[in-house]
N, C-alpha and C positions, 0 to 999 in steps of 0.2 A: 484756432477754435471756431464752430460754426455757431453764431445765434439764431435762432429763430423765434419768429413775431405772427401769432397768429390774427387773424380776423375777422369779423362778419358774422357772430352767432347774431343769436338772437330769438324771440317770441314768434312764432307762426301758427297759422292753423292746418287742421288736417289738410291735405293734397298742394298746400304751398311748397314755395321752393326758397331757397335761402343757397349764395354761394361764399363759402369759405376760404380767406386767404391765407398763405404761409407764406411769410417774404425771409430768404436766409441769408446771410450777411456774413462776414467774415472769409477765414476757407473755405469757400465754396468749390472749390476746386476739387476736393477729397472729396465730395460729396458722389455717390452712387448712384443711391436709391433714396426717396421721399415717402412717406408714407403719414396716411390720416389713420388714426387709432379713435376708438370712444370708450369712455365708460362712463354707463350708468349708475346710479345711487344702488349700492347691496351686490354690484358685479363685475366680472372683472372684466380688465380692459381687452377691448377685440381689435381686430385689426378690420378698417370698413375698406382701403386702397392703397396703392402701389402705384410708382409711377417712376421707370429708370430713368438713368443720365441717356439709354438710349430711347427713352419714350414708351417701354412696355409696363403696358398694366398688367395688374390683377383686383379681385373684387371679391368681398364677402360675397356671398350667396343672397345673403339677405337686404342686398344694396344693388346686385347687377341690375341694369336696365332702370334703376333711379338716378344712381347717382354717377357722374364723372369726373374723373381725375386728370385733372392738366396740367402745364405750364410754361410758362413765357421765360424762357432762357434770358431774354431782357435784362429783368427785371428781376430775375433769379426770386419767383413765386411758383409756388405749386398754386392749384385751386380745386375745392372739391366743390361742382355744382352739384347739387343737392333738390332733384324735383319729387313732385309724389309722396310729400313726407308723411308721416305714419309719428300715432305717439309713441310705441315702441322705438323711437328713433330719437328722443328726446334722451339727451348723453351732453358729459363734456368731450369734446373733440380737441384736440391736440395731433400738431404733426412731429415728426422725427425725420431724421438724417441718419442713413447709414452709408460707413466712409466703402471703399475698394475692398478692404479686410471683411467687410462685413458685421464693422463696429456700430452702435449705434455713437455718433458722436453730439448729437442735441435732441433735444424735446422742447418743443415750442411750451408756453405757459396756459396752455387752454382755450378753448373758447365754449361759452355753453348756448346749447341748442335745445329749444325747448319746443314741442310741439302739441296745441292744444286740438281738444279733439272736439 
């Protein structure tokens, strides 16, 4: 089984930055692909990044060129730095684990991100 532990919300104002951790534990080994998801109060959840076992991103639209998606094979953490923030960006953020198969096999327990304006 993979756990995941997210990190780092928190209160910001317009144009702050805030970065976000996901540390996964367990079978890490099965592990693929990482991703940040959000959802805000009334909608559904989106997908804001991607990030494979070989390094390759992908990015909502409405996040390229804010925010980045990393991580430290270490430390087995992804990270989503987060600049530019915007209140439409005020969400709970949570990450996932998808294995080889293309399962998702964890979902972190949230972190909330609030940005005031």
């Amino acid at each position: 089984q993979v756990q995941l532990v997210e990190s780092g919300g928190g209160l910001v104002q317009f144009g702050g930055s805030l970065r976000l951790s996901c540390a996964a534990s367990g079978s890490i080994f099965s592990i693929n692909v990482m991703g940040w998801y959000r959802q805000a109060p009334a909608k559904q959840r989106e997908l804001v990044a991607t990030i494979t076992r070989g390094g390759n991103t992908n990015y909502a639209d409405s996040v390229k060129g804010r925010f980045t998606i990393s991580r430290d094979s270490f430390k087995n953490t992804v990270y989503l730095q987060m600049r530019s923030l915007k209140p439409e960006d005020t969400a709970n953020y949570s990450c996932n684990a998808v294995d080889t198969r293309g399962r998702i096999v964890a979902w972190g327990q949230g972190t909330q991100v609030t940005v005031s304006s």
